[in-house]
C-alpha positions in Angstrom: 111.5 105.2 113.9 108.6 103.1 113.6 105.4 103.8 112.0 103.0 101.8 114.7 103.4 99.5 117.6 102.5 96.7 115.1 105.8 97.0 113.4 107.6 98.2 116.4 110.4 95.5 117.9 109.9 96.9 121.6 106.4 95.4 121.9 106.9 92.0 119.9 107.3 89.2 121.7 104.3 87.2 122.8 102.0 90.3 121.4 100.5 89.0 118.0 101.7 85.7 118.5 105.7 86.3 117.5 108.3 85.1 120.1 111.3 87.3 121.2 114.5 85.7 120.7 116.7 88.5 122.2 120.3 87.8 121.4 119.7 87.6 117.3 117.3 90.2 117.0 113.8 89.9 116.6 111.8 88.4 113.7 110.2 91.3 111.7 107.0 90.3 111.3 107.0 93.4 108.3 109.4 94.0 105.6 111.5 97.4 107.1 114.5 97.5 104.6 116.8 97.1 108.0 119.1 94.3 108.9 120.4 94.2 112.3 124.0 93.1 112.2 125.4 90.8 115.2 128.2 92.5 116.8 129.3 89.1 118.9 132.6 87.5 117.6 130.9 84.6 115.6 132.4 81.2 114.1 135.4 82.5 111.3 135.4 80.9 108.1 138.3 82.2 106.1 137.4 85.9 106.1 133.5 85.0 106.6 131.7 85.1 110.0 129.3 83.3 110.5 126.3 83.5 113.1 124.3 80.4 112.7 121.2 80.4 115.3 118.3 78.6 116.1 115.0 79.9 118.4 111.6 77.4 119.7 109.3 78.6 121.9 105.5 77.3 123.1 103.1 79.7 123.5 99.8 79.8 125.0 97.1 81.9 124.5 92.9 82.4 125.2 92.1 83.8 122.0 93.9 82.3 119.3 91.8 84.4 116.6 91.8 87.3 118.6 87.5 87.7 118.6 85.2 88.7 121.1 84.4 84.8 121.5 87.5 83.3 123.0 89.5 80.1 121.4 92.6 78.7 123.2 95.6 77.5 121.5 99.3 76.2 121.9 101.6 77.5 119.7 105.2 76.4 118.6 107.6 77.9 116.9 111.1 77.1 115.4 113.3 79.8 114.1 116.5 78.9 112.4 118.7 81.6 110.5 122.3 82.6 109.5 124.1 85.3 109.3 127.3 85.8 107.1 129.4 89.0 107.0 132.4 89.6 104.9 134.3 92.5 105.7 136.2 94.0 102.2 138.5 97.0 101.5 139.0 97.5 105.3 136.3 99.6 105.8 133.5 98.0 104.2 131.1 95.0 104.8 129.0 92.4 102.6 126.1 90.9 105.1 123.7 87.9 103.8 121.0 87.0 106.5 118.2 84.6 106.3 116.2 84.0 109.0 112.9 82.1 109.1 109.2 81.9 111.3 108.1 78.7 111.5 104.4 78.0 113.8 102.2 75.3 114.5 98.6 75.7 115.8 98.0 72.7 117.9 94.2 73.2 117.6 93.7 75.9 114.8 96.1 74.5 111.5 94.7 77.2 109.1 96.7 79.9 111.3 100.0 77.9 110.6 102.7 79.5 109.1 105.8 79.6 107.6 107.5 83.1 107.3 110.8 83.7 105.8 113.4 86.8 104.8 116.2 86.5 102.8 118.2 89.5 102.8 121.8 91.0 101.6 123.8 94.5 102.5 126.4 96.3 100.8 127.8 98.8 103.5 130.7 101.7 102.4 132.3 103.6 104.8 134.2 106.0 102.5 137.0 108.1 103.9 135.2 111.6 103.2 132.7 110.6 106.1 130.0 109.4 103.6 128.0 106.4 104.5 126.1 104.3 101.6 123.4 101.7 102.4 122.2 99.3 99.7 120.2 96.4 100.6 117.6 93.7 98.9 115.2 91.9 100.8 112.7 89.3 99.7 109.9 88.2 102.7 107.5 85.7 102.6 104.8 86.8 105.6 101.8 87.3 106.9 99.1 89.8 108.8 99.5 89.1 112.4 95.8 88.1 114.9 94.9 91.6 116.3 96.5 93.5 114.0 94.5 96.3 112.1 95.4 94.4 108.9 93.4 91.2 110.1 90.2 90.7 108.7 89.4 87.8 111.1 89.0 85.4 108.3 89.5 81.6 108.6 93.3 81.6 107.1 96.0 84.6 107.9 96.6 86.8 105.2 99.4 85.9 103.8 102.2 87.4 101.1 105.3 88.1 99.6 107.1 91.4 99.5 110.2 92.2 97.6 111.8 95.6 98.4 115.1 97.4 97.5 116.7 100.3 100.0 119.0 102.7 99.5 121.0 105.2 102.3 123.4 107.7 102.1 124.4 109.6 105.1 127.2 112.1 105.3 127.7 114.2 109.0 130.0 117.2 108.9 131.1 119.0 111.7 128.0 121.2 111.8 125.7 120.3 108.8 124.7 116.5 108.0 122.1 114.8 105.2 120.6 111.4 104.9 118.5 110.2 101.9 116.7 107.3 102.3 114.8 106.0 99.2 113.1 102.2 99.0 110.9 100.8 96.5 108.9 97.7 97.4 106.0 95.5 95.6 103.7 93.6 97.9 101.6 90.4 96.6 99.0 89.3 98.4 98.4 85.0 98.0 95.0 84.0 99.3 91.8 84.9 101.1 91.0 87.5 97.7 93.5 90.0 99.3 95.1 90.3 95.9 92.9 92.5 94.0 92.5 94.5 96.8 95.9 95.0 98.1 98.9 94.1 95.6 100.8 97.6 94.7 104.3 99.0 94.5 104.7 101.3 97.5 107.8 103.6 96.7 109.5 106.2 99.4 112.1 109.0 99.1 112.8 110.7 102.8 116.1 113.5 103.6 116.9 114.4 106.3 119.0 117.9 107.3 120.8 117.9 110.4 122.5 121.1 111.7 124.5 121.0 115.6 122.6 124.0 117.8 125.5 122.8 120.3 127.9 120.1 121.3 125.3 117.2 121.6 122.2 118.7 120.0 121.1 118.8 116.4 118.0 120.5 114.7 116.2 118.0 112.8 114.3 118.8 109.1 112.5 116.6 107.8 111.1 116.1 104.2 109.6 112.7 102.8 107.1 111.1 100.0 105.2 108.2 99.7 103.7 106.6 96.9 101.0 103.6 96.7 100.9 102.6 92.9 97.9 99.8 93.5 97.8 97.0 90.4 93.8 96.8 90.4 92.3 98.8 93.1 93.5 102.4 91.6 90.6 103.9 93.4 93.2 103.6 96.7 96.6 105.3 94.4 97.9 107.9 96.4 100.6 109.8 97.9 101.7 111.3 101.3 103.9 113.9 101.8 105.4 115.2 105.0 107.6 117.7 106.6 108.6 118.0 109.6 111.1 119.4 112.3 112.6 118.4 115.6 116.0 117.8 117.1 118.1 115.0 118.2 120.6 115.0 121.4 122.6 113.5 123.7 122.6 115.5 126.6 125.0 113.1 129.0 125.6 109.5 129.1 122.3 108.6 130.2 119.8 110.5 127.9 119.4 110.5 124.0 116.5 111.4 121.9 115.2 112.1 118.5 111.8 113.9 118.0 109.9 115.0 114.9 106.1 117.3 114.5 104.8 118.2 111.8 102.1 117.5 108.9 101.4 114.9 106.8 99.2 115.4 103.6 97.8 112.3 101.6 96.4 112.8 97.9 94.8 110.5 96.1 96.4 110.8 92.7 93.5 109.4 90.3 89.7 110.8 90.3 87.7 108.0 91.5 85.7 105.8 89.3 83.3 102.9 89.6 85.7 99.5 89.6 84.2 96.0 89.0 82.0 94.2 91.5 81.7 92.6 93.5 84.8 93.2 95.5 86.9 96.1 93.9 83.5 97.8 93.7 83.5 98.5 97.4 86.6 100.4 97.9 85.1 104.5 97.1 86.3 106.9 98.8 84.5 110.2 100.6 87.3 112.6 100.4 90.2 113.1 97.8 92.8 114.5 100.3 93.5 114.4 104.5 96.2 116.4 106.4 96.8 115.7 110.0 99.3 116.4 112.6 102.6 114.0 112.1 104.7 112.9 115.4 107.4 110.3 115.6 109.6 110.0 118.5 111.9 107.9 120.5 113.4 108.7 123.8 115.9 106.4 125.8 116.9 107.2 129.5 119.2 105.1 132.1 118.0 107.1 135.4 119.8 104.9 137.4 122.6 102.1 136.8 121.2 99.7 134.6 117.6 100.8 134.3 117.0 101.5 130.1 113.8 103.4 129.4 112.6 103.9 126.0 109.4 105.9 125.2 108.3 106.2 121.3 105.2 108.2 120.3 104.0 108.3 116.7 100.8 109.7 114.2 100.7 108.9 111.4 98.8 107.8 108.1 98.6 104.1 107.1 96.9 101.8 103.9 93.2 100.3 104.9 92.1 97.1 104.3 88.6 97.9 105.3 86.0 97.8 102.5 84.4 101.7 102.0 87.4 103.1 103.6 90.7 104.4 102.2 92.9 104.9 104.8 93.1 105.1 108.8 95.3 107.2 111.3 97.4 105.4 113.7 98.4 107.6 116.7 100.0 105.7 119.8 102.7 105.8 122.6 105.0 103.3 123.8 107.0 102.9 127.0 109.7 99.7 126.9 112.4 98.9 129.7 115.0 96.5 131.0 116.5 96.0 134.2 119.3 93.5 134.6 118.7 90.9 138.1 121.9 90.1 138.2 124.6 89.5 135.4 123.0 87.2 133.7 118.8 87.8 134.1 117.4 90.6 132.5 113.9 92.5 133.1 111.8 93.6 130.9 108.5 95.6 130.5 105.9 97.2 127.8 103.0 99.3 127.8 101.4 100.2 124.6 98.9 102.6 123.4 97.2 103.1 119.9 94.1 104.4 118.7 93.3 103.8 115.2 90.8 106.2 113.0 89.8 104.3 109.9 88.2 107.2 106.8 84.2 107.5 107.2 83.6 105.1 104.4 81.7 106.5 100.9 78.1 106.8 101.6 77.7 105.4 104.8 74.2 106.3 106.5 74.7 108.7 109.9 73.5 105.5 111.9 76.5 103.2 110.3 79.3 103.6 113.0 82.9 104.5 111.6 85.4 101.9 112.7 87.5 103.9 115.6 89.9 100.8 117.6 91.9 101.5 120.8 94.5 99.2 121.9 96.4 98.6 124.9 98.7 96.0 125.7 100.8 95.4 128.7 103.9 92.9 129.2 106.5 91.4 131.6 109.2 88.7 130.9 112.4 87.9 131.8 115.4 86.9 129.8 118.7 84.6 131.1 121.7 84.1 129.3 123.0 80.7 130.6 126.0 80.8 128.6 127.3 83.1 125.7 125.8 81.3 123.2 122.3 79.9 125.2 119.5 81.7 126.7 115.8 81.4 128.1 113.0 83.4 128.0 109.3 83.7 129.7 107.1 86.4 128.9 103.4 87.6 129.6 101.3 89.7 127.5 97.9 91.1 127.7 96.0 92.5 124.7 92.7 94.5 124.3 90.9 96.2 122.1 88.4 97.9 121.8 86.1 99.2 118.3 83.5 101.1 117.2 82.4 97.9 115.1 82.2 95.3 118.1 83.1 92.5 115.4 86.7 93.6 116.4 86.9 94.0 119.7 88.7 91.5 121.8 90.9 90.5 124.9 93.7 87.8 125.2 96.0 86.8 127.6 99.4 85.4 126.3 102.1 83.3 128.0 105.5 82.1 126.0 108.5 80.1 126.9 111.4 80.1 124.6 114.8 78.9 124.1 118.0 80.3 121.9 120.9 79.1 120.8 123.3 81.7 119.2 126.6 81.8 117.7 
């Protein structure tokens, strides 16, 4: 489940600048407390395997800063990483992964940049069916071009983000739970994002499953969020949500997982005038919002090797916009893949979101409030020469449009990229 298409892995690629490197998983431009572990056989060390890989790519694009007056710009990009699993006890398993974003802006230096996430996993498969998660992550990234975190200033945003995640999951025969619980602190480096923005954002989600029949669960739903800001306590809050749906399987082609139902954010402090001249901007014209919560994901195969997957979402998200305290993304996405062949692969996105920023504190009735829609479209194709070696192209068109024209834009992206994997 992802909260928006910005941190979705279906519509990365060329969109916001990130290459896809398909067969080791796809750099995650946010922290997400998730490490996808390679399933292929791997070089054996002892009782280690290792999966050492390496992705570059060129990109092109129109609008490198992602404005309403266009820049072009070649981008490259090396991404080197490792992954080391160490299976223990016979049913459990260590995993270490680092992987890295490395870019170069032939014409525009200040967007370089040079991501990284270094991660570990401690998996137990216990015999009474109980799954436990625990994983650590530190990530060194950034706010992508386009996204609704950019500010559009001469450098990208840039930060570090340390997070701890937690899982247990235990499935009966007709009743299952999951708790999920994470605690992360985010610190912003340069452009004066660090008053604004550093905090401690802490979670706590479960999950009751109960089977309605052989490969249909009801879903319920029940989670909290906390933003514990370090300066900007005008912006402390918490969201909680509950929600219900239901998750199947209803043949071999078709699987889904759908939650409704409402979200609530309260800010947990009364506001107060904070220091100019930066701090002093963020007020606030309401102490609470509730709104309809969606999140969704469908996959279906309607014919041999066709793989659909459609994900709608609403949901609230932290603002960065000065006046405002929050914004509501709501947004669809269709993916799918076709394979040409057995070794060339298909693939397609359309994306949707419309974000709703707060009416900022005292704003006049002729002040528009920031309102952004977004679509993006893209095609690319993916060929796996050997096990170990693949290409990729891709095309990608972005535009948005705003209620405050400083943010509207269109670009056109193109991206070639090669990936070695072991």
């Amino acid at each position: 489940m992802w909260l928006s298409q910005f941190a979705n892995p279906g519509v990365l690629g060329a969109l916001y600048l990130t290459p896809t490197f398909p067969w080791t998983g796809l750099y995650p431009i946010y922290p997400s407390g998730y490490i996808p572990i390679e399933q292929e056989e791997g070089v054996r060390v002892g009782p280690l395997t290792l999966h050492p890989f390496m992705g570059m790519a060129e990109l092109y694009t129109d609008n490198v800063l992602r404005t309403q007056a266009k820049q072009s710009d070649f981008i490259t990009t090396v991404a080197p990483g490792i992954q080391a699993q160490l299976p223990f006890g016979s049913r459990h398993l260590f995993v270490a992964d680092y992987r890295t974003n490395i870019q170069f802006f032939h014409r525009n230096p200040s967007n370089n940049v040079q991501d990284q996430t270094a991660s570990g996993l401690m998996r137990f498969n216990l015999a009474s069916g109980l799954k436990l998660d625990f994983q650590g992550e530190h990530k060194l990234g950034h706010d992508p071009r386009g996204s609704a975190l950019d500010l559009q200033s001469l450098e990208l945003n840039k930060w570090t983000a340390t997070s701890f995640t937690g899982r247990a999951e235990y499935q009966g025969g007709v009743i299952g739970t999951a708790l999920n619980v994470q605690t992360m602190h985010w610190n912003y480096l340069n452009n004066g994002q660090a008053a604004i923005r550093d905090r401690t954002s802490n979670f706590a989600g479960v999950t009751f499953s109960g089977r309605m029949l052989p490969n249909t669960h009801a879903l319920l739903d029940f989670t909290v969020r906390q933003e514990d800001y370090d300066q900007n306590k005008n912006l402390n809050s918490v969201t909680y949500t509950i929600s219900g749906g239901a998750k199947w399987e209803a043949s071999g082609n078709t699987t889904g997982e759908f939650l409704v139902g409402y979200q609530f954010l309260k800010f947990t402090n009364a506001e107060v005038d904070q220091p100019g001249p930066v701090l002093s901007l963020f007020r606030r014209d309401q102490d609470s919002f509730a709104n309809l919560y969606v999140m969704g994901r469908l996959y279906w195969s309607p014919i041999a090797g066709l793989a659909v997957t459609l994900q709608p979402y609403r949901t609230i998200q932290q603002t960065v916009v000065s006046g405002t305290s929050f914004f509501t993304a709501t947004g669809v996405n269709l993916a799918a893949t076709y394979p040409l062949g057995t070794r060339l692969t298909l693939t397609a996105n359309l994306g949707y979101e419309n974000d709703r920023f707060s009416t900022p504190a005292g704003v006049s009735a002729g002040t528009p409030v920031r309102s952004d829609n977004l679509k993006n479209a893209a095609i690319g194709l993916n060929y796996r020469a050997v096990r170990w070696l693949g290409i990729g192209i891709q095309y990608v068109f972005e535009d948005r449009q705003s209620k405050v024209d400083t943010f509207t834009y269109q670009a056109n992206t193109t991206m070639v990229s090669v990936q070695a994997f072991f």
